[in-house]
TIRO-2110 file (N, C-alpha, C; in Angstrom, 1 decimal):
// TIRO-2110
-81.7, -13.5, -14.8, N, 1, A
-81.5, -12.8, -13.6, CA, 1, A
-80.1, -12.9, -13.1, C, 1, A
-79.6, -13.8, -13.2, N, 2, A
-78.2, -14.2, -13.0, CA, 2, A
-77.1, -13.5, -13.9, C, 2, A
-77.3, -13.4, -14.7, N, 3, A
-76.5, -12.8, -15.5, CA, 3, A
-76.8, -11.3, -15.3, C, 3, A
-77.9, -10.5, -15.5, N, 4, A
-77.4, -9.0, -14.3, CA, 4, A
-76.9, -9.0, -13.5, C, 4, A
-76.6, -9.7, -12.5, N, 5, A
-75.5, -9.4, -11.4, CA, 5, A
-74.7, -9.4, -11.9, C, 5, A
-74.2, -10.1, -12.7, N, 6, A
-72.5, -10.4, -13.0, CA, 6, A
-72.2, -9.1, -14.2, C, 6, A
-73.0, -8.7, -14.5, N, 7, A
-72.7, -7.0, -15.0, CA, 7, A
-72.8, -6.3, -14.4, C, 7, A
-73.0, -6.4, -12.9, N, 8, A
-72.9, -5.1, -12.2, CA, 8, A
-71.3, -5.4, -11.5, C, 8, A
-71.1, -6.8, -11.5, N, 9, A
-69.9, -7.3, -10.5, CA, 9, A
-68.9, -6.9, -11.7, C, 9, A
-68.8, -6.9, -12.9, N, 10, A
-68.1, -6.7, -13.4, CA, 10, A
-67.6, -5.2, -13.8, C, 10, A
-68.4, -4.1, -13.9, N, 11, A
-68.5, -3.3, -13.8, CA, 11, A
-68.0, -2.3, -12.8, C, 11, A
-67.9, -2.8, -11.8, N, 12, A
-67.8, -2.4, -10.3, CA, 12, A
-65.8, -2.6, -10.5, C, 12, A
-65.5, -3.9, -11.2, N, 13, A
-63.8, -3.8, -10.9, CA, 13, A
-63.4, -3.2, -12.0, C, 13, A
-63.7, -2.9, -13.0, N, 14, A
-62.5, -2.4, -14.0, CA, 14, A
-61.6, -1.9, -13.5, C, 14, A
-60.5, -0.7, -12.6, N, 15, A
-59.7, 0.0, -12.6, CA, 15, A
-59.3, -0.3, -11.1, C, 15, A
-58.4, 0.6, -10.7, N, 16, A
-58.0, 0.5, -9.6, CA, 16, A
-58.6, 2.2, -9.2, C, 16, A
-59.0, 2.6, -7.5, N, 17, A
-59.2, 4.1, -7.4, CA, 17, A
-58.1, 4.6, -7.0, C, 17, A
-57.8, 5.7, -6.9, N, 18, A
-57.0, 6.7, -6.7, CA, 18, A
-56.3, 6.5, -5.2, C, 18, A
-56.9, 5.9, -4.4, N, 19, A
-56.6, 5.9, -3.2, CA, 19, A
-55.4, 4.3, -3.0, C, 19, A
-56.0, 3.0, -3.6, N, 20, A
-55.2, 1.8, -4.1, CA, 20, A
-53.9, 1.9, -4.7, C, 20, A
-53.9, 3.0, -6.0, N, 21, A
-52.8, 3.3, -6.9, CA, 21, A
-51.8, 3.9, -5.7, C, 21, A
-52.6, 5.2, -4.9, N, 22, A
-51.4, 5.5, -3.8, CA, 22, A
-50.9, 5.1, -3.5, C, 22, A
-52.0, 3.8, -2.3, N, 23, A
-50.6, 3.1, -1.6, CA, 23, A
-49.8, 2.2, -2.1, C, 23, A
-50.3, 1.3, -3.2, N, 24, A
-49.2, 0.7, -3.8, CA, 24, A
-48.0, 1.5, -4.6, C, 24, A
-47.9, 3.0, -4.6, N, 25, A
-47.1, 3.7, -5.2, CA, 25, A
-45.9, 3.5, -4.0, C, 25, A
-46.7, 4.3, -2.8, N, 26, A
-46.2, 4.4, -2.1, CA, 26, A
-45.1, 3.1, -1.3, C, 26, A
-46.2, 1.9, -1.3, N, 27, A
-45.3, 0.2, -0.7, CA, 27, A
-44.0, 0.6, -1.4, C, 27, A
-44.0, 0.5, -2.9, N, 28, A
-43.2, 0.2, -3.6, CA, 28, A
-42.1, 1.1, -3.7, C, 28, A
-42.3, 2.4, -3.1, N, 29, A
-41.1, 3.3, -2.6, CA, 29, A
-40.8, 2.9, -1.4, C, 29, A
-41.3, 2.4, -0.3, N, 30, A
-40.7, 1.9, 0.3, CA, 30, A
-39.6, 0.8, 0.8, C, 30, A
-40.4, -0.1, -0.2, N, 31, A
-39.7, -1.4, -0.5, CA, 31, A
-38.0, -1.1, -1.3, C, 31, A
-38.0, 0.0, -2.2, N, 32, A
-37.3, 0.5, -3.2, CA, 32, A
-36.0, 0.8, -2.3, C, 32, A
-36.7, 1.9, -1.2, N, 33, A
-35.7, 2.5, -0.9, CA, 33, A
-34.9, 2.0, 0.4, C, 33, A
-35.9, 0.7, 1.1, N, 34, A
-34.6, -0.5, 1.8, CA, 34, A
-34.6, -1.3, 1.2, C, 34, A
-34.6, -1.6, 0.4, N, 35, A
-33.3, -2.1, -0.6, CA, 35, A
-32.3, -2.0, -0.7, C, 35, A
-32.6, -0.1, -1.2, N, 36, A
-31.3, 0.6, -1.6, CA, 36, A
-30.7, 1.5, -0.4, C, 36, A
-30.7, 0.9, 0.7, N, 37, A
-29.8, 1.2, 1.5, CA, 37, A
-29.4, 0.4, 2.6, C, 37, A
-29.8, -0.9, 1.9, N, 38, A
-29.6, -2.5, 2.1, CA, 38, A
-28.0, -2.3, 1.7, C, 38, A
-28.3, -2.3, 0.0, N, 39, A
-27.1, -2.1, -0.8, CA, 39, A
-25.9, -1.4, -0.1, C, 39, A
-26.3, -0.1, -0.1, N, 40, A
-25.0, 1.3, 0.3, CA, 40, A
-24.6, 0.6, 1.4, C, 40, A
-25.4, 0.1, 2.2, N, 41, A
-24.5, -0.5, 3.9, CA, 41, A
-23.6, -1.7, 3.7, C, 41, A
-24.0, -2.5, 2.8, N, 42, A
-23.3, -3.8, 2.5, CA, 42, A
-21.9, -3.0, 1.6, C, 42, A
-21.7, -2.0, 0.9, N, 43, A
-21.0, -1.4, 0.0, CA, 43, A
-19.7, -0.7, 1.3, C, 43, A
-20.5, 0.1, 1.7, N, 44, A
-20.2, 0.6, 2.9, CA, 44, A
-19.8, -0.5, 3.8, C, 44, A
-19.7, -1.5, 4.4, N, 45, A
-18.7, -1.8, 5.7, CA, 45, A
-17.8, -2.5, 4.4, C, 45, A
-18.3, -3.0, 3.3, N, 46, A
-17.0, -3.4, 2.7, CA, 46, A
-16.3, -2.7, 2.7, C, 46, A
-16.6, -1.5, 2.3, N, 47, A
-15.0, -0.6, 2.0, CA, 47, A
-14.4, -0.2, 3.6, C, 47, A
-14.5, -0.7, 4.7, N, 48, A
-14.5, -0.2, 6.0, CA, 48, A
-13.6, -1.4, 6.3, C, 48, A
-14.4, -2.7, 6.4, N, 49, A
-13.5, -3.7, 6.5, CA, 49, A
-12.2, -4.4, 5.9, C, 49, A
-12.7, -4.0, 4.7, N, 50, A
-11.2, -4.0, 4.0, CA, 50, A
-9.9, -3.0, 4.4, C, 50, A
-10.3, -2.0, 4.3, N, 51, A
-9.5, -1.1, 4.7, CA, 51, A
-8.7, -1.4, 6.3, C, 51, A
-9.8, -2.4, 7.2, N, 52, A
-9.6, -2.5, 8.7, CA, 52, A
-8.4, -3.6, 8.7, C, 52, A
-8.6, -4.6, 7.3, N, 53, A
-8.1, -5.9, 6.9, CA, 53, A
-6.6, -5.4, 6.7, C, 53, A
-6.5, -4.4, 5.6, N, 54, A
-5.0, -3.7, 5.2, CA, 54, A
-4.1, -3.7, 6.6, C, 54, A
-4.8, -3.1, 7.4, N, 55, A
-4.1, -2.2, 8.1, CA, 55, A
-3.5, -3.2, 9.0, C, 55, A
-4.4, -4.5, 9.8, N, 56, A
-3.8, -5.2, 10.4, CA, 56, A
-3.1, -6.0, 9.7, C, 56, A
-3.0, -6.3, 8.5, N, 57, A
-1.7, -6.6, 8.1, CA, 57, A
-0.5, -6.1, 7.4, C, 57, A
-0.7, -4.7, 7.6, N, 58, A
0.5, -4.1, 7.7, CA, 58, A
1.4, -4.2, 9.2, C, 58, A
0.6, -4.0, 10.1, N, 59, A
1.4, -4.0, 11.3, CA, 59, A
1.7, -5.2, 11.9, C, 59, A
0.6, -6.6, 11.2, N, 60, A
1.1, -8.1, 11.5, CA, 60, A
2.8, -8.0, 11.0, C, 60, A
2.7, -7.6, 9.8, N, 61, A
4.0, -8.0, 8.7, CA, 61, A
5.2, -7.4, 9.6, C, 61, A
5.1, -5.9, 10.0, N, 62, A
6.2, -5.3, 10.2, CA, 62, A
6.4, -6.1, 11.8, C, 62, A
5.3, -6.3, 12.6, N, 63, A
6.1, -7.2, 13.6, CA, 63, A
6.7, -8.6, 13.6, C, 63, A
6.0, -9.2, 12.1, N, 64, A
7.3, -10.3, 12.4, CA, 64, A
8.6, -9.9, 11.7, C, 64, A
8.5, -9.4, 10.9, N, 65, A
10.1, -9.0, 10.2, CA, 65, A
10.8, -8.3, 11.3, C, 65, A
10.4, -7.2, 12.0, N, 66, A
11.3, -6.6, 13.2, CA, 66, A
11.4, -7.8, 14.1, C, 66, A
10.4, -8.5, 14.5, N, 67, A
10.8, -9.4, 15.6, CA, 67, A
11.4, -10.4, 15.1, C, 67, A
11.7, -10.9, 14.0, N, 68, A
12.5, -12.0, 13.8, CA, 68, A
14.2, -11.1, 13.4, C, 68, A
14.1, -10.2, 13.3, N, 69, A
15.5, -9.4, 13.4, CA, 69, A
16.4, -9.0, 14.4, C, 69, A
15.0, -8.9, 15.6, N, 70, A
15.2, -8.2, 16.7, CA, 70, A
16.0, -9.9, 17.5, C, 70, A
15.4, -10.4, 17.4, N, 71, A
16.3, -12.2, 18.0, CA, 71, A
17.7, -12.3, 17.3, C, 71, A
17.5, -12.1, 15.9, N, 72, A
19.3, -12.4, 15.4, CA, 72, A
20.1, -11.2, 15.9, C, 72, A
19.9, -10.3, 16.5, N, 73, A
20.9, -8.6, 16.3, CA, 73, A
21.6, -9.2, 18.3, C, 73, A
22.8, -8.7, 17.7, N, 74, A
23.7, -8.7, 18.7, CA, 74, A
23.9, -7.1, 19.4, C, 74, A
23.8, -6.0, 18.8, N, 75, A
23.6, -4.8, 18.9, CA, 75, A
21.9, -4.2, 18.5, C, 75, A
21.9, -3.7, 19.2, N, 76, A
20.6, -3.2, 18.9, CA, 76, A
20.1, -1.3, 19.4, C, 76, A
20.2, -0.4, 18.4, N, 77, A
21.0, 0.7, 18.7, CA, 77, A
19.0, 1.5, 17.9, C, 77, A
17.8, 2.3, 18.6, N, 78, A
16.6, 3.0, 18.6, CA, 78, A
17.0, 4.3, 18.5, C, 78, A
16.4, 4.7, 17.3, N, 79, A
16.4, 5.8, 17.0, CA, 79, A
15.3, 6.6, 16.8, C, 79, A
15.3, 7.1, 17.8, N, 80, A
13.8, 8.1, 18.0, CA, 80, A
13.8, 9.0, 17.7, C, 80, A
14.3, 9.9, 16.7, N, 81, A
14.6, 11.1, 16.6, CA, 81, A
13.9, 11.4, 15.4, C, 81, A
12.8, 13.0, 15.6, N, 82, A
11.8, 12.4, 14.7, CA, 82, A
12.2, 13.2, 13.3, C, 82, A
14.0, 13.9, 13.9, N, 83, A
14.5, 14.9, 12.4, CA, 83, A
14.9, 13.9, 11.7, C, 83, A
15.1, 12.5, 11.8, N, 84, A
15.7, 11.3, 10.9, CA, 84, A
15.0, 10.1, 10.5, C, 84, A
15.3, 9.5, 9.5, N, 85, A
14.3, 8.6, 8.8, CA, 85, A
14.1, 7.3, 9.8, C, 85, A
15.7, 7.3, 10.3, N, 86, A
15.8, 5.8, 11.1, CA, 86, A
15.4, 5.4, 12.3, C, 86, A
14.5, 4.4, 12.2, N, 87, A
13.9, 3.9, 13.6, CA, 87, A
14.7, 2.8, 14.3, C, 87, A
15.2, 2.0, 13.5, N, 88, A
16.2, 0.9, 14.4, CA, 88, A
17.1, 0.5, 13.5, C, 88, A
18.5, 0.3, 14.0, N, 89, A
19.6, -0.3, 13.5, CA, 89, A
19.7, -1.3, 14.7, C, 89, A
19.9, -2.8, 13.5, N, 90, A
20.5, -4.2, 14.3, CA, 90, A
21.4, -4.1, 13.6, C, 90, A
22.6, -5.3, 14.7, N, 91, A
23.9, -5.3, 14.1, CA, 91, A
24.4, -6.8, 14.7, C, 91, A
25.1, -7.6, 14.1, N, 92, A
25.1, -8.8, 14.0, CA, 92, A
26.5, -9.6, 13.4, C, 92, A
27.1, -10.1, 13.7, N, 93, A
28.0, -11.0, 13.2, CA, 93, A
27.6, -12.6, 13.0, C, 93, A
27.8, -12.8, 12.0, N, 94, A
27.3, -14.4, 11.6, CA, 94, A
28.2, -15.4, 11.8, C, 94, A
28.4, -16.7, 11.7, N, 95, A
29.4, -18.0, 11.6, CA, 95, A
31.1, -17.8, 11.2, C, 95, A
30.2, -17.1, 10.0, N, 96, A
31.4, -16.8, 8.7, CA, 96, A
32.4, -15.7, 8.9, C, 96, A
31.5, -14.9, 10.4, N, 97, A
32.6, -13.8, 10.2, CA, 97, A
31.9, -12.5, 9.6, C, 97, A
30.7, -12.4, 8.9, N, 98, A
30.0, -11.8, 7.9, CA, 98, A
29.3, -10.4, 8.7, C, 98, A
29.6, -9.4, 8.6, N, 99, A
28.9, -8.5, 9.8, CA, 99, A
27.6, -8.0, 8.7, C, 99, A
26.8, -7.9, 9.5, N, 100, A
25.1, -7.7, 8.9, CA, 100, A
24.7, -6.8, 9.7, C, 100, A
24.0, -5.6, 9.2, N, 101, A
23.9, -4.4, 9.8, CA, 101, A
21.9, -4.3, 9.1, C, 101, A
21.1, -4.4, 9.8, N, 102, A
19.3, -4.2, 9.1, CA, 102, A
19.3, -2.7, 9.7, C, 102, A
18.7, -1.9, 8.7, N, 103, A
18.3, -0.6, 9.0, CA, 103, A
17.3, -0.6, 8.8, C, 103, A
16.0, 0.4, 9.9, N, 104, A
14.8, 0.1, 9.8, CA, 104, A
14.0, 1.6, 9.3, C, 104, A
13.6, 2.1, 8.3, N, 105, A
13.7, 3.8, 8.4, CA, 105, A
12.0, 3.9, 7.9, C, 105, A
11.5, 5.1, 8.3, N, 106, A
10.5, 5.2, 8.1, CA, 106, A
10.1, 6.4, 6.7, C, 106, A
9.7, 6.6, 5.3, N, 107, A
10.2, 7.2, 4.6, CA, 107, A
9.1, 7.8, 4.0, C, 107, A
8.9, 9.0, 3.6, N, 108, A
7.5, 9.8, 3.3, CA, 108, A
6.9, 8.2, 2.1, C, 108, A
5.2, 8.3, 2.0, N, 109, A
4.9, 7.6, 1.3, CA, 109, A
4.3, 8.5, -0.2, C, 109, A
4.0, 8.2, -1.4, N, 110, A
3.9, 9.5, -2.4, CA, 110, A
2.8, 10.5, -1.8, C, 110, A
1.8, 9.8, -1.5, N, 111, A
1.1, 11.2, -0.9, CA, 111, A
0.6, 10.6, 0.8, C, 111, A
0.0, 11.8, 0.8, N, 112, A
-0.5, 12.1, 2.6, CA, 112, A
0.7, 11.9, 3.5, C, 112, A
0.0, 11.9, 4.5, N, 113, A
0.9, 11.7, 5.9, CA, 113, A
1.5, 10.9, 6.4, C, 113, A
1.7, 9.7, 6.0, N, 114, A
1.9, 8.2, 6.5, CA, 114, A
3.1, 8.0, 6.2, C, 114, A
3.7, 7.0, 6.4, N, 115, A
5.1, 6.6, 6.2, CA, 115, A
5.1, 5.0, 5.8, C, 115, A
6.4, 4.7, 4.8, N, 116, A
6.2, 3.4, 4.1, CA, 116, A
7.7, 3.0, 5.3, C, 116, A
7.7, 1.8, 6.0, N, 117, A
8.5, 1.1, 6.9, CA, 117, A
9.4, 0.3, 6.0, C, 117, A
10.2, 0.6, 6.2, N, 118, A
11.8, -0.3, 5.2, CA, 118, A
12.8, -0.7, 5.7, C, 118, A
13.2, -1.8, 5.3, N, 119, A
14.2, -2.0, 5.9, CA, 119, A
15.3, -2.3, 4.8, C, 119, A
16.7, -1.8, 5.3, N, 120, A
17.9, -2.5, 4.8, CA, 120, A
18.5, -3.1, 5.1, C, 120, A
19.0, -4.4, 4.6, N, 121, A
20.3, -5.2, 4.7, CA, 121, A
21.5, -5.1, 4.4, C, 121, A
22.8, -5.0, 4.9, N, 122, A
23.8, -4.9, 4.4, CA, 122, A
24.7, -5.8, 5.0, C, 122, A
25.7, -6.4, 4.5, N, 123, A
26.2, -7.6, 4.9, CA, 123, A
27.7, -7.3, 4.4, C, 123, A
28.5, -7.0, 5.7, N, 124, A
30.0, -6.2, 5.2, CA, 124, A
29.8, -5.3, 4.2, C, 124, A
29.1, -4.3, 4.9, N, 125, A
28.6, -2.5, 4.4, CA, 125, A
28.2, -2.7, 3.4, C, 125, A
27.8, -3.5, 2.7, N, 126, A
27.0, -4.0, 1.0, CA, 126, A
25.9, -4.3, 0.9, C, 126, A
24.8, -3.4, 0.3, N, 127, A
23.8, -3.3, 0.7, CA, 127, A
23.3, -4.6, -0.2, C, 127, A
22.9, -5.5, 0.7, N, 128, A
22.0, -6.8, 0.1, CA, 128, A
21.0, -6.7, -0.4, C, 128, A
19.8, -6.0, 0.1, N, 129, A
18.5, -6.1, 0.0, CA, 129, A
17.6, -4.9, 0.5, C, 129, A
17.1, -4.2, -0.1, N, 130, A
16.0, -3.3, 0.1, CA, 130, A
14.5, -3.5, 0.4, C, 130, A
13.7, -3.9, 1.2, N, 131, A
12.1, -4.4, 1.4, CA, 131, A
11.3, -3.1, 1.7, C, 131, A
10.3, -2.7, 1.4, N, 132, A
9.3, -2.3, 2.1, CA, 132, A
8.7, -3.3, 3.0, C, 132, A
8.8, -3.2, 4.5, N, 133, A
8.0, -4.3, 5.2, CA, 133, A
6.4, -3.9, 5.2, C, 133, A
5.7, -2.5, 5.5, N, 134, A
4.9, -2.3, 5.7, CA, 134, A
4.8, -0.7, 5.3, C, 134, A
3.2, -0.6, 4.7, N, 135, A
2.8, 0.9, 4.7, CA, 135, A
1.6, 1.6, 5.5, C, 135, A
1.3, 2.9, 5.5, N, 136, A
0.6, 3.6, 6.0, CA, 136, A
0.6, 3.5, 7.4, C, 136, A
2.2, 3.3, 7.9, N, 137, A
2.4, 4.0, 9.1, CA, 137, A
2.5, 4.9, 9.9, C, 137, A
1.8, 5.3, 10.5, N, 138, A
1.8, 6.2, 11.5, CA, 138, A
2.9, 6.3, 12.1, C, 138, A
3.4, 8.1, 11.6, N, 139, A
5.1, 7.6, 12.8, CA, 139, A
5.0, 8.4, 13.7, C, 139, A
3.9, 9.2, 14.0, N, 140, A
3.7, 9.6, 15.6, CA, 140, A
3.5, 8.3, 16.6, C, 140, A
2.7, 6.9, 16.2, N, 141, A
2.4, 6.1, 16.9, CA, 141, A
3.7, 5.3, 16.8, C, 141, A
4.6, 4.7, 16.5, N, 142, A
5.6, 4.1, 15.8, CA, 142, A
6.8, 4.4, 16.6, C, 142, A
6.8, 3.1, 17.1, N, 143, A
8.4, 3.8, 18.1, CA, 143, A
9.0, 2.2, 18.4, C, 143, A
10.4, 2.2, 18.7, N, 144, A
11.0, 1.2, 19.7, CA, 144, A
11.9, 1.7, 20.8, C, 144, A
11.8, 1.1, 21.5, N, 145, A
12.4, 1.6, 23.0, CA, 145, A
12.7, 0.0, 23.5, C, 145, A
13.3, 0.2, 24.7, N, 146, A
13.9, -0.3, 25.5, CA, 146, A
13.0, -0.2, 27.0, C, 146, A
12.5, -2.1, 27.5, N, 147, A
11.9, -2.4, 28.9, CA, 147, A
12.8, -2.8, 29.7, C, 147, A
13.7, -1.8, 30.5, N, 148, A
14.7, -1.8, 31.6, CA, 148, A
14.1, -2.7, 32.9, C, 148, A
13.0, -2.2, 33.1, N, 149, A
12.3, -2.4, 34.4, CA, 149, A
12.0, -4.3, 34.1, C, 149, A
11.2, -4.4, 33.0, N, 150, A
10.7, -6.0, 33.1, CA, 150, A
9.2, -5.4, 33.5, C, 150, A
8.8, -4.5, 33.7, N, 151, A
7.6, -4.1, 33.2, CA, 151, A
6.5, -4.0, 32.3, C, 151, A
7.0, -4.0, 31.2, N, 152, A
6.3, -4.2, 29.9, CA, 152, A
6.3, -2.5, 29.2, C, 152, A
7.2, -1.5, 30.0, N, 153, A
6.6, -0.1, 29.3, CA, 153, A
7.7, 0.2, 29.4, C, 153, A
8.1, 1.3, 28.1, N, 154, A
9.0, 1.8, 27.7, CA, 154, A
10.1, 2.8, 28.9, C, 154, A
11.9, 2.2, 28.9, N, 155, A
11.7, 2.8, 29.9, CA, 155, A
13.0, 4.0, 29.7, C, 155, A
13.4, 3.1, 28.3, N, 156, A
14.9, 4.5, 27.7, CA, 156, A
14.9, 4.1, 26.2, C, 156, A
15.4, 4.9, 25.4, N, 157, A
15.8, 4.7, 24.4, CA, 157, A
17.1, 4.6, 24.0, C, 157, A
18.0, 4.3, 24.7, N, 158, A
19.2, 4.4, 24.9, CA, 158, A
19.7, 2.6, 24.8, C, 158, A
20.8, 2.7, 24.5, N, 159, A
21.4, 1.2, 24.9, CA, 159, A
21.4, 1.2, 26.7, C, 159, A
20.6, 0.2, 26.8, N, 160, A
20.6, -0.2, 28.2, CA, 160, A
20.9, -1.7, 28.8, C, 160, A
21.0, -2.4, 30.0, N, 161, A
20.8, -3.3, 30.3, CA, 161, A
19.3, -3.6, 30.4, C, 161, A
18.9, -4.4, 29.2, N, 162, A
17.3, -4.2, 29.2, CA, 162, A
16.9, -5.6, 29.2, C, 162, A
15.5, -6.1, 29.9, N, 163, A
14.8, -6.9, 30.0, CA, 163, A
14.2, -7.4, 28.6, C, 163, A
13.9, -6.6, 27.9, N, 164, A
13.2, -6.6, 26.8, CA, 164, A
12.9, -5.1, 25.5, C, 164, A
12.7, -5.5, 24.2, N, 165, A
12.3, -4.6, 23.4, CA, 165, A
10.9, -4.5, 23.4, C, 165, A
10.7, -3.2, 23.1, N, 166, A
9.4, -3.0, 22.9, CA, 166, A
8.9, -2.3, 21.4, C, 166, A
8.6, -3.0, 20.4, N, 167, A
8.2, -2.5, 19.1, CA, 167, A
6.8, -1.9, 19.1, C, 167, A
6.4, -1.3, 19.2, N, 168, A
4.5, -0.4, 18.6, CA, 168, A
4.9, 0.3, 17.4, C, 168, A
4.1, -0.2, 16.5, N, 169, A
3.3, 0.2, 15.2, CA, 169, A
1.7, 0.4, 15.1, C, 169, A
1.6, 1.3, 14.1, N, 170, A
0.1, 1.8, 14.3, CA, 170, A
0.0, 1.8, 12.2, C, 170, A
-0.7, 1.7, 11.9, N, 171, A
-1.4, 1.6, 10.4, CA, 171, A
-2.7, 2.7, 10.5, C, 171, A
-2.8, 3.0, 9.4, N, 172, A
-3.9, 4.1, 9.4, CA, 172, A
-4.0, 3.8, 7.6, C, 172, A
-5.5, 3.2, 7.4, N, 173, A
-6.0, 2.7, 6.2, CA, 173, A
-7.8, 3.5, 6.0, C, 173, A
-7.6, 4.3, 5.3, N, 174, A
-9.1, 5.1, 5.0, CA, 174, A
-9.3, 5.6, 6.3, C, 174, A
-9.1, 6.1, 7.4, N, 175, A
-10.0, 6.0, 8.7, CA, 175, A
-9.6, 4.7, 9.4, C, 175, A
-9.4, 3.9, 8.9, N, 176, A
-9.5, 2.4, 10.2, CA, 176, A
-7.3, 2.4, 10.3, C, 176, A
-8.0, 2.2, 12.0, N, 177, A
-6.7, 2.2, 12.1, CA, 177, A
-6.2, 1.3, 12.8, C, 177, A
-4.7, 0.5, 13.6, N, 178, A
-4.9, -1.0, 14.0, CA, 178, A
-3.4, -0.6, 14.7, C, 178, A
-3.0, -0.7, 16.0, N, 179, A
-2.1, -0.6, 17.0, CA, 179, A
-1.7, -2.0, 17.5, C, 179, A
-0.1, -2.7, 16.9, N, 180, A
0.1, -3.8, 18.1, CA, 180, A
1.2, -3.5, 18.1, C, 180, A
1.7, -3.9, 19.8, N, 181, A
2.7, -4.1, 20.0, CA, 181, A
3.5, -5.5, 20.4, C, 181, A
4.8, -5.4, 20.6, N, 182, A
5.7, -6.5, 19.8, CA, 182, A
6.5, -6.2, 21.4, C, 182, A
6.8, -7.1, 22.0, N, 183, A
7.7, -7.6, 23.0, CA, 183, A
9.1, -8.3, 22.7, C, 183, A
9.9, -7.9, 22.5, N, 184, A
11.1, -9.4, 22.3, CA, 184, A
12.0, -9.5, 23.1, C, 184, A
12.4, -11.0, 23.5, N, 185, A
13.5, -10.6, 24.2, CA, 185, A
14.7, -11.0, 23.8, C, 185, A
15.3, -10.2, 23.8, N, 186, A
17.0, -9.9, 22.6, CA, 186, A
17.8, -11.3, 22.8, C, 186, A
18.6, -11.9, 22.7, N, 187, A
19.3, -12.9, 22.9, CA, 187, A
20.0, -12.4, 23.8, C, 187, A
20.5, -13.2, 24.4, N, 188, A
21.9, -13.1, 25.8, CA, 188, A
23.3, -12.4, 25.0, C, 188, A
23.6, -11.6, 26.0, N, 189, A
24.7, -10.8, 25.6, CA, 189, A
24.6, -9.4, 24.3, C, 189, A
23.1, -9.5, 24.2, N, 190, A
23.0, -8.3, 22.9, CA, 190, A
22.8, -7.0, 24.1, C, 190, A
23.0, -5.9, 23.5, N, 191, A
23.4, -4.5, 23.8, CA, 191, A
22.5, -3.5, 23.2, C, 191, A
END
């Protein structure tokens, strides 16, 4: 007697029905497809954040190289003029007598719209050294001026009796883009 049951109990599971196979068809599309867009999001802010990474260290770089130039320059002569490559000329005499002239120019980059930031050195008109400090500048954002007031905002571009410089750079990397600006104040007696 015991053993008929267990032919019917056995009987009863062979297979899975139509309705079982569904939804486990179905779990397993769902499971599948957050997953896989688990993946694309983790893929996705990397390529976001990196790109956000570039950028602030383009515009880290180019403000300490201008700000650490902008303290040695005894002349300090902004060129905002957007028909010309050059954004700042320092100008400087050393110990030795040695006149040092940094040109700062902003210069198409091979493709798009952005500009590669460079600077030259020349040391008694001889050009020392060529750097790219920074790329994928924005040179609609991209300026130096002169804080007359002691305000903190730009107030001429002119040689003035000024309080302070004011350097803004802007970076544009995939979409992400990263604005700082740079305060300095010039040494005594600079122009």
């Amino acid at each position: 007697m015991m053993f008929g049951r267990l032919g019917v109990i056995q009987r009863d599971q062979r297979g899975l029905t139509l309705v079982e196979l569904l939804i486990a068809i179905l779990l397993a599309g769902v499971v599948t497809g957050g997953i896989t867009m688990t993946i694309f999001q983790v893929f996705n802010m990397n390529s976001r954040t990196s790109n956000h990474m570039v950028a602030i260290r383009q515009v880290q770089h180019a403000g300490k190289q201008v700000s650490q130039d902008l303290l040695q320059a005894k002349h300090i002569d902004t060129e905002n003029n957007p028909a010309t490559p050059e954004l700042l000329t320092l100008t400087w005499t050393d110990w030795d007598d040695a006149r040092h002239e940094i040109v700062y120019t902003l210069e198409d980059m091979p493709s798009g719209e952005f500009k590669i930031l460079r600077r030259e050195h020349k040391i008694d008109s001889v050009t020392d050294s060529t750097i790219n400090v920074a790329e994928y500048i924005d040179p609609a954002e991209t300026n130096c001026c002169y804080d007359c007031n002691g305000d903190g905002y730009c107030d001429c571009y002119d040689d003035c009796n000024c309080n302070a410089i004011i350097f803004t750079v802007t970076a544009n990397v995939g979409g992400q883009s990263e604005t700082r600006i740079y305060e300095v104040m010039p040494r005594s007696g600079s122009q």
